[in-house]
NUDRENFI-932102 format. One line per 4 residues: number of its first residue (from 0); their letters; for each residue z, y, x of N, C-alpha, C. Coordinates in pm, 1 decimal. Example, Ala and Ser with C-alpha at 12.3 -4.5 7.8 and 13.67 -1.06 7.14 Angstrom:
! NUDRENFI-932102
0) as) 780.0/-569.0/1319.0/780.0/-450.0/1230.0/780.0/-330.0/1320.0  708.0/-225.0/1285.0/714.0/-106.0/1367.0/787.0/3.0/1290.0
! end
This chain:
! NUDRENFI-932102
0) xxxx) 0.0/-118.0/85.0/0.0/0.0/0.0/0.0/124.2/89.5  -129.7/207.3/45.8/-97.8/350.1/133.6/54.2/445.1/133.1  75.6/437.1/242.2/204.8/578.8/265.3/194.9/683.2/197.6  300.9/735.7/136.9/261.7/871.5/34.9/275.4/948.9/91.6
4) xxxx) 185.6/1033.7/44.8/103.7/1101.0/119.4/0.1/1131.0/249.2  -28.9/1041.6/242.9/-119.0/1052.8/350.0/-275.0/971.1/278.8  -362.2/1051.9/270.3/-435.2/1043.4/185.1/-602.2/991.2/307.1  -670.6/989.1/277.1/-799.6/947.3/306.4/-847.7/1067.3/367.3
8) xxxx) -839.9/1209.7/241.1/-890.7/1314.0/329.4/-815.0/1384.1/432.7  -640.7/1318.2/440.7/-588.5/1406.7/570.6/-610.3/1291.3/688.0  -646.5/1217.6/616.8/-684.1/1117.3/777.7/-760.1/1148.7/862.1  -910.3/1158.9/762.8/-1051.7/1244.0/820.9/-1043.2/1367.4/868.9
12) xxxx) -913.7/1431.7/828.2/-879.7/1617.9/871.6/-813.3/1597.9/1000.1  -735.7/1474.7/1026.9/-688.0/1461.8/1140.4/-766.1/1417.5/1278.1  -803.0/1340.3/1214.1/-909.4/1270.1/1334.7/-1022.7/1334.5/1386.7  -1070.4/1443.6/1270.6/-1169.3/1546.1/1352.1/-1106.5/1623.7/1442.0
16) xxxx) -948.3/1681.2/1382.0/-909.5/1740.1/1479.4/-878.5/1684.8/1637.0  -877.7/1572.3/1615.2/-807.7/1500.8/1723.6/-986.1/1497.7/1836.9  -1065.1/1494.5/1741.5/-1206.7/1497.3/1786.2/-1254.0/1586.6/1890.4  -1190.5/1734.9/1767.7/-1205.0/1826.5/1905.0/-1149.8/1857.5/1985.1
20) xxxx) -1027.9/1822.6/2000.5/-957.2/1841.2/2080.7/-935.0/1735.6/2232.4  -940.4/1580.1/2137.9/-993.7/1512.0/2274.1/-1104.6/1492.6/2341.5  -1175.6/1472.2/2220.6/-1294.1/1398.9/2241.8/-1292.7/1273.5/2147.4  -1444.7/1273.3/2090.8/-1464.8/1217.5/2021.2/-1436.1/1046.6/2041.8
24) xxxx) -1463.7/1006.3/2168.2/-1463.1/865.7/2245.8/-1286.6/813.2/2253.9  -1174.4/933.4/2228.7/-1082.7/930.2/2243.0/-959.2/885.1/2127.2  -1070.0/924.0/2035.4/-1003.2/869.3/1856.9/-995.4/771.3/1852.3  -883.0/731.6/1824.1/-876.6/592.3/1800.4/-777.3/546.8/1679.7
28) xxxx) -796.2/468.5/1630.3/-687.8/461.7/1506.2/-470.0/524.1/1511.6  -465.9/424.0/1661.8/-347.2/489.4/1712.3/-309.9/597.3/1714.9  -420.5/674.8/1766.4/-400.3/798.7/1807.7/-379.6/903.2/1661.2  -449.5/813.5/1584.1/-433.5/927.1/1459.5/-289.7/919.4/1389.2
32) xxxx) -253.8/789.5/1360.6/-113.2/707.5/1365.7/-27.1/786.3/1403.8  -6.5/777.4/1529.5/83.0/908.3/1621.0/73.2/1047.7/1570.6  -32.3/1098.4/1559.9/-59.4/1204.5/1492.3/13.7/1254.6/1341.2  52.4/1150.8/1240.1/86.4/1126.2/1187.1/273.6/1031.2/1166.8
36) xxxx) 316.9/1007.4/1337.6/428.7/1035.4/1319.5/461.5/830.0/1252.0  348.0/758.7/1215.3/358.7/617.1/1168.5/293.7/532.7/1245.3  280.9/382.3/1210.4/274.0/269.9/1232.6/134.3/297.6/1209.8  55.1/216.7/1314.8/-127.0/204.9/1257.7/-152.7/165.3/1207.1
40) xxxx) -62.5/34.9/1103.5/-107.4/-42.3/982.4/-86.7/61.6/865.5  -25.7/156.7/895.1/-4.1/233.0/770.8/-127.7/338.9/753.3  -260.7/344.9/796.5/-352.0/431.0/773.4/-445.7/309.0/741.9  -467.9/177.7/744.7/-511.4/68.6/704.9/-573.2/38.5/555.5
44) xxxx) -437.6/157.4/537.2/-514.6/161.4/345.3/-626.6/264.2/325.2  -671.8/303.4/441.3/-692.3/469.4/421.5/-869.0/434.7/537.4  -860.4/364.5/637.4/-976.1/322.2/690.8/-928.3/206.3/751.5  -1051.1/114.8/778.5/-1063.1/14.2/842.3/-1044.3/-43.1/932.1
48) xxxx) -1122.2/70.2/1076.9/-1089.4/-7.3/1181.9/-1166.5/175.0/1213.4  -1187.5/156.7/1361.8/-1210.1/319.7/1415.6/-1371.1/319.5/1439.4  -1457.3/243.0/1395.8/-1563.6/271.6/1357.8/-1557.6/333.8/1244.7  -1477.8/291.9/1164.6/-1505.5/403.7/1009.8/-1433.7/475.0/995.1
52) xxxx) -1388.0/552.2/1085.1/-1275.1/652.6/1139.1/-1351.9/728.8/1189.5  -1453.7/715.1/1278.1/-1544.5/775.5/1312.6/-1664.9/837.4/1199.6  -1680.0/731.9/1149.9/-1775.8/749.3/988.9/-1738.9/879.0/953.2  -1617.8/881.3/898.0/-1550.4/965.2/790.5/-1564.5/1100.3/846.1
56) xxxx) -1537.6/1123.5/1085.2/-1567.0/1229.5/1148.3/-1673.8/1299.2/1111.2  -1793.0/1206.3/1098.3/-1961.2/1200.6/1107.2/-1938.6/1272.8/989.5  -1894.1/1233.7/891.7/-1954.3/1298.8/728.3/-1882.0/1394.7/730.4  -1766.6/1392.4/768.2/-1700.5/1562.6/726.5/-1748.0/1614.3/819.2
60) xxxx) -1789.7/1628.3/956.6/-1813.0/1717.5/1019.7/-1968.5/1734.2/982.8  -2088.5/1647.2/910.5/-2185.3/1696.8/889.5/-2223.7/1777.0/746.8  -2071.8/1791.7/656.1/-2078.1/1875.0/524.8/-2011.4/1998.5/568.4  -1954.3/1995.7/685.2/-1902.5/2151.4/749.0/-1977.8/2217.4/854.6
64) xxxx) -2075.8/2151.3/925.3/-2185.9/2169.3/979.5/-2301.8/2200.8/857.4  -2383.2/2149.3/758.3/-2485.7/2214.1/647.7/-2386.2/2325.8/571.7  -2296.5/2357.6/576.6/-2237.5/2450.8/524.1/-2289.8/2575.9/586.2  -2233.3/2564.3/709.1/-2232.1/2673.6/825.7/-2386.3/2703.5/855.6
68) xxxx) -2434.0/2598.4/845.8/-2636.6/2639.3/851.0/-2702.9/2710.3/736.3  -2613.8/2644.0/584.7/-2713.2/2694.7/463.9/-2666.6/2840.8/453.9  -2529.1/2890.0/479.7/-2530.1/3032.1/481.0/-2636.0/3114.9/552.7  -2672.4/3088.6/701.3/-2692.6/3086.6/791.9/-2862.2/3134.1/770.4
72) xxxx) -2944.4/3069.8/676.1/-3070.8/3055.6/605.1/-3074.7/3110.0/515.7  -3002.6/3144.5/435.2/-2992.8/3173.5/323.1/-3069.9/3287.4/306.3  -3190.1/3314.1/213.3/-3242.1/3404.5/202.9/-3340.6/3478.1/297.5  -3330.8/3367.6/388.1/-3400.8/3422.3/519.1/-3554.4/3326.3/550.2
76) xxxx) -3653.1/3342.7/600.7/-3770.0/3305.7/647.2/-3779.7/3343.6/807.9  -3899.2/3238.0/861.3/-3956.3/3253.0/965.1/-3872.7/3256.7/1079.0  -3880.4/3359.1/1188.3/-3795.2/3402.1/1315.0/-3671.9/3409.7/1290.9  -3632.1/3485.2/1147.2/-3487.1/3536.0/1112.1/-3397.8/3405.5/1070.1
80) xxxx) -3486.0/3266.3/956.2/-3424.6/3220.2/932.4/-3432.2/3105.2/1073.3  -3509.8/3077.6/1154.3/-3474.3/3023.0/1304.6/-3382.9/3082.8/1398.9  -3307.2/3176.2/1352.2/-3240.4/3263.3/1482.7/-3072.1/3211.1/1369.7  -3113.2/3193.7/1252.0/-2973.0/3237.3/1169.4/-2943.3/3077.6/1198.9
84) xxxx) -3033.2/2962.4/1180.1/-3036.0/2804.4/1193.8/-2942.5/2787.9/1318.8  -3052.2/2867.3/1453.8/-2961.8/2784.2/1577.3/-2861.6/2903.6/1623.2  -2837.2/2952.3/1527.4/-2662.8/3049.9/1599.5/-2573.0/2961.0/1516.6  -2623.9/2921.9/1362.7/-2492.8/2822.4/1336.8/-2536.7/2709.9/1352.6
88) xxxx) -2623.0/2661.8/1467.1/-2607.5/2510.2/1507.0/-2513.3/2520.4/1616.2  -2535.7/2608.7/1722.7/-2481.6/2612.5/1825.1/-2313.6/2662.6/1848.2  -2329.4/2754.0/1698.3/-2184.8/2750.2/1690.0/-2123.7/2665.6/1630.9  -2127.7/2568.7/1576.8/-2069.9/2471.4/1477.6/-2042.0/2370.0/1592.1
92) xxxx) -2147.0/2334.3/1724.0/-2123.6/2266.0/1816.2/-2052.3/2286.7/1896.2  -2051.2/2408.5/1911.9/-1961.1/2472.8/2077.6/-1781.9/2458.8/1959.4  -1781.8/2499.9/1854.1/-1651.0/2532.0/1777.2/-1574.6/2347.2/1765.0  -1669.9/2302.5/1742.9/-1594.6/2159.8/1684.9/-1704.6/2072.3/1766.0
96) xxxx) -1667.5/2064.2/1903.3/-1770.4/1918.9/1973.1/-1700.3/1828.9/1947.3  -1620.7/1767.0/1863.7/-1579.2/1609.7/1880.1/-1700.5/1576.6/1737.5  -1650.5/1672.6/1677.1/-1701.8/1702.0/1518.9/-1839.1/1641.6/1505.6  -1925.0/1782.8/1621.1/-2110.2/1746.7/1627.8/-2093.6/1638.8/1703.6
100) xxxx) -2053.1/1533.7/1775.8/-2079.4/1469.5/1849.8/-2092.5/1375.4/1728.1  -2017.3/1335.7/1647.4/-2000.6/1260.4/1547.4/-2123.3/1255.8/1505.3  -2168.6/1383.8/1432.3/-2266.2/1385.0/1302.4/-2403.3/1351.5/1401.4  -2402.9/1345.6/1531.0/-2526.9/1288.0/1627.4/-2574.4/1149.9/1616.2
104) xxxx) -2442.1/1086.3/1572.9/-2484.8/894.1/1566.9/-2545.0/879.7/1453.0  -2625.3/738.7/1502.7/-2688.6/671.0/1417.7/-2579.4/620.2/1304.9  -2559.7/664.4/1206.6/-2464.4/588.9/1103.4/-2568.8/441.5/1083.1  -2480.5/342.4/1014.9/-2491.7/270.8/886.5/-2602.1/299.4/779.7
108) xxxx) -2734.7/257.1/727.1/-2784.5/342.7/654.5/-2691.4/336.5/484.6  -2631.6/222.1/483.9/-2504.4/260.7/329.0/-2436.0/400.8/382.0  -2372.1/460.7/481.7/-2271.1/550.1/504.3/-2413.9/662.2/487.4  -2501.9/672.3/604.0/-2620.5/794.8/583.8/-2641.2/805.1/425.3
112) xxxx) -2681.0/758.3/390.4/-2736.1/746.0/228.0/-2634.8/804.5/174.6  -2519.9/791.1/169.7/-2420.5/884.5/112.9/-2343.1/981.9/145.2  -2383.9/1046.3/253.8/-2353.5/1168.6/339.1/-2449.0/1235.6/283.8  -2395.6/1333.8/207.1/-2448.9/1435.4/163.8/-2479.8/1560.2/270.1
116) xxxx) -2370.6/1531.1/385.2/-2390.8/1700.2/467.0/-2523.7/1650.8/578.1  -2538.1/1489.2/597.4/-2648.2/1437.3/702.8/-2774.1/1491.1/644.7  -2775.1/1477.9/517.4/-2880.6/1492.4/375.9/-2952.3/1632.3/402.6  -2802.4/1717.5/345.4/-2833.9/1876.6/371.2/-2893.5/1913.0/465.4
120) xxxx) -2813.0/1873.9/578.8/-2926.7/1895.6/745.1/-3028.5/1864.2/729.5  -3065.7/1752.8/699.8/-3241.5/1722.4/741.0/-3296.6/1806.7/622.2  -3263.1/1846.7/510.2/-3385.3/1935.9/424.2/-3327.0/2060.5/495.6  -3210.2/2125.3/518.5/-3261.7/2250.2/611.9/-3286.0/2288.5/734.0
124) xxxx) -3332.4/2153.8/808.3/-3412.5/2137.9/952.7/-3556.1/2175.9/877.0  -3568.1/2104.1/788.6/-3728.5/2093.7/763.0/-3742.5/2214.1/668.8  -3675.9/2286.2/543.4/-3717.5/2419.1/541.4/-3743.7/2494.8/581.7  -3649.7/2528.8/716.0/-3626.4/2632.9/811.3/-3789.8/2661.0/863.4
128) xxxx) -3819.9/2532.5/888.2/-3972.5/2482.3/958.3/-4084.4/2513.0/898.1  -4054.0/2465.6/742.6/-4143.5/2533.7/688.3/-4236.8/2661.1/641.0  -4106.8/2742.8/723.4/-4167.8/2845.9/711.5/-4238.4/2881.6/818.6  -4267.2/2840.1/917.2/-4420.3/2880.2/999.5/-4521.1/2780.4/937.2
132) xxxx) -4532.9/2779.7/807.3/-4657.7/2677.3/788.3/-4725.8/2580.6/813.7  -4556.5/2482.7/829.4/-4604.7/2360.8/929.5/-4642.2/2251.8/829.0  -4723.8/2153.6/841.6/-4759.7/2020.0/749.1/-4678.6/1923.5/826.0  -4723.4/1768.8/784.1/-4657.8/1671.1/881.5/-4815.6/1639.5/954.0
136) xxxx) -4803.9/1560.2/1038.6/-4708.6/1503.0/1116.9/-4622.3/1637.4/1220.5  -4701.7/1707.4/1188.9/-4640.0/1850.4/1306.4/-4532.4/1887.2/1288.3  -4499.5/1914.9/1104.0/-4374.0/1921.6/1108.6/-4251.6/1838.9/1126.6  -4224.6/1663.5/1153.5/-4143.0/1634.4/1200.0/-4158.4/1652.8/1351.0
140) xxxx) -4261.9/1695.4/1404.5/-4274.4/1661.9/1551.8/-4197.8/1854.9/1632.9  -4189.5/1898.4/1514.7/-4140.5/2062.0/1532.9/-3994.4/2032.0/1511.1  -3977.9/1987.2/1424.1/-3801.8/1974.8/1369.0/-3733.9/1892.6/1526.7  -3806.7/1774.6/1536.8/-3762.3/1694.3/1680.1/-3723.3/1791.5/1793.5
144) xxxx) -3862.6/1855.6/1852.7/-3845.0/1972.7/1910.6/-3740.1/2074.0/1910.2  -3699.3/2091.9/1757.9/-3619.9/2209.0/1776.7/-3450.7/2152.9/1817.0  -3450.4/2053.9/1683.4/-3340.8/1982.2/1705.4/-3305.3/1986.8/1870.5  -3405.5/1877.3/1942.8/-3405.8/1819.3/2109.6/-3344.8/1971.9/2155.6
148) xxxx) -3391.4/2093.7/2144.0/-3363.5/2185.6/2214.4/-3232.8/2269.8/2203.1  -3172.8/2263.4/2103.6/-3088.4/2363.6/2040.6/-2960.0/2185.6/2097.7  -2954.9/2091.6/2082.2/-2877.8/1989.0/2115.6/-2844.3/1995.5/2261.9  -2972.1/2024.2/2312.3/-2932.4/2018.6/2465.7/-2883.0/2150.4/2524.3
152) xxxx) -2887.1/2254.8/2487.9/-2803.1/2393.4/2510.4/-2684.4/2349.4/2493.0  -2640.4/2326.8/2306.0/-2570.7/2304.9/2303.2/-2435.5/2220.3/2373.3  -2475.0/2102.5/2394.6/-2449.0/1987.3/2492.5/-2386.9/2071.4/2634.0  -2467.4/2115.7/2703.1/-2428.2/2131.6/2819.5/-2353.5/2291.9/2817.0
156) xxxx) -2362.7/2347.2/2749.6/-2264.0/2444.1/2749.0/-2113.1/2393.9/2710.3  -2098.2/2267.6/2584.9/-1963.7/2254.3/2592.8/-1929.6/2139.0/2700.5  -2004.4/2058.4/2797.3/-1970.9/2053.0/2889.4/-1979.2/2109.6/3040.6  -1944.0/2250.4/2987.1/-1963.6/2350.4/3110.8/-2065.2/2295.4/3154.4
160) xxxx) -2180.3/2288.8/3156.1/-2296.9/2226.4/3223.1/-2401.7/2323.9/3299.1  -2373.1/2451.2/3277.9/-2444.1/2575.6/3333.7/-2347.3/2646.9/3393.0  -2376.1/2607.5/3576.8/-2326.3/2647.7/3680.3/-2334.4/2801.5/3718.3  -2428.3/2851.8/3631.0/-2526.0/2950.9/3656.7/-2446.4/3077.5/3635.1
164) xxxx) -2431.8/3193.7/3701.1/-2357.4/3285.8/3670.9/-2394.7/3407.3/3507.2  -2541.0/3347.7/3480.0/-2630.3/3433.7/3400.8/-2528.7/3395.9/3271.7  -2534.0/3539.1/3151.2/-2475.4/3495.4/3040.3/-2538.8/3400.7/2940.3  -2446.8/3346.7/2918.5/-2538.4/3218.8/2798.0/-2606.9/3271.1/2681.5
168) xxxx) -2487.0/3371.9/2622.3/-2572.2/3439.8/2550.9/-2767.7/3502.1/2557.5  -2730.2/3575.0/2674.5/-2853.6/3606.8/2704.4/-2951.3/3546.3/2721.2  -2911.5/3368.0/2803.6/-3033.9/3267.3/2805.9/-3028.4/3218.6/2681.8  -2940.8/3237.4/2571.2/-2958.9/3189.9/2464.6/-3076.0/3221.8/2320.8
172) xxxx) -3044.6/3350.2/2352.2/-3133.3/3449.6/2302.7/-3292.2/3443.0/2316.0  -3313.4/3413.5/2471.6/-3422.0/3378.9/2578.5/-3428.3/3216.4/2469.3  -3385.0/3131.2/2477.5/-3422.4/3038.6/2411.4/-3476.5/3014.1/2302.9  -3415.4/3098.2/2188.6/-3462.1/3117.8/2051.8/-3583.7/3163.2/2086.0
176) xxxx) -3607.8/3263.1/2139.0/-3742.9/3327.2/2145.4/-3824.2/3258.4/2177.4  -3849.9/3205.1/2262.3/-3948.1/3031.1/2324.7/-3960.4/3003.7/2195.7  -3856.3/2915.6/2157.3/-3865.0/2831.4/2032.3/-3973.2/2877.4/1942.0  -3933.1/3027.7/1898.7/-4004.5/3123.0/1768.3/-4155.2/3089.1/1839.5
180) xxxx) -4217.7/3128.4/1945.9/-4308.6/3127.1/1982.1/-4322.9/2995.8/2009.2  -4314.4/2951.7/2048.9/-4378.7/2774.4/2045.6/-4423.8/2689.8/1921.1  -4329.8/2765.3/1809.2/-4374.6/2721.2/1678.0/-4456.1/2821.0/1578.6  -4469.8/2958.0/1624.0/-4596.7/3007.8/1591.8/-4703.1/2966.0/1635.1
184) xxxx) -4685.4/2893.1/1720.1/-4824.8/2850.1/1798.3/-4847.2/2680.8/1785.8  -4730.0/2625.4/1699.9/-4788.5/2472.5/1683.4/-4817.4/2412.2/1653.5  -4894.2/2510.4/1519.1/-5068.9/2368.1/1480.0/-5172.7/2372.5/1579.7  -5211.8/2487.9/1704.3/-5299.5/2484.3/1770.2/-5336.6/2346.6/1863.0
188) xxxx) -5212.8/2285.2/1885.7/-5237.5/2180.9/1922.3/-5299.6/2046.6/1876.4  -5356.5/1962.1/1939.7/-5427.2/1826.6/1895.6/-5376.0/1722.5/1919.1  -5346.7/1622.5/1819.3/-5317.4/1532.6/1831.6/-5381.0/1397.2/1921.2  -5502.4/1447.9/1885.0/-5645.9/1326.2/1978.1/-5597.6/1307.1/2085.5
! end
């Protein structure tokens, strides 16, 4: 029988926190346990085992991640709504990396299928896109692109990964702009 009070959603509130704060690789059922002050059989009612401890990271952190993006778009097209996309991708990553690290895995397709915030992301990866007048196959091959790029900033800035004295901001900025222009310019290309 679950412990009262301790519910399903303060489990998932805990363990993200514990996410960002350790690291995502670092959650472990125990650890949330402790966190909580009990026995690890006593969150048992609440998840499984720390693969679906992780799950639960993945989905809440990817309905607080499409949150932070759909504001972000909202009302916006083209350059503006690509600049508004990767300031709250990159901030949602740099703010909560145990969080994005989560919503990066391959789920389960039963758990994907019912993640609504995994959902949200991919239609506002591909709106965002749509507005330079992209079709397919170009437009998943643009979303990949953007995704690949805005992941790997991301990435290595929260592991201090830029030795470089230059502000991030500023190469950040420098980045978006590439981006904008690379995808004004990417039906010119051929597939042949």
């Amino acid at each position: 029988m679950p412990r009262q009070g301790l519910t399903a959603e303060r489990v998932a509130a805990a363990a993200a926190e514990l996410a960002d704060t350790l690291g995502l690789d670092r959650v472990t059922v125990a650890a949330v346990a402790r966190r909580f002050g009990v026995a690890d059989a006593s969150l048992y009612g609440h998840v499984r085992s720390r693969e679906a401890l992780v799950h639960l990271i993945a989905v809440r952190g990817a309905a607080a991640f499409a949150d932070r993006v759909g504001l972000a778009v909202a009302g916006r097209s083209g350059r503006a709504a690509l600049a508004g996309f990767a300031d709250a991708y990159r901030a949602f990553a740099v703010a909560h990396p145990g969080q994005y690290a989560a919503t990066q895995l391959q789920l389960p397709p039963a758990v994907g299928r019912e993640s609504a915030g995994h959902l949200r992301l991919i239609e506002l990866s591909y709106a965002t896109l749509r507005g330079y007048g992209l079709d397919e196959p170009g437009l998943t091959d643009a979303v990949r692109f953007v995704r690949s790029t805005l992941h790997g900033f991301a990435t290595l800035e929260t592991s201090d990964g830029f030795g470089h004295p230059r502000d991030l901001d500023a190469s950040w900025r420098g980045v978006v702009a590439g981006v904008h222009t690379a995808l004004e310019r990417w039906g010119s290309h051929d597939d042949r």
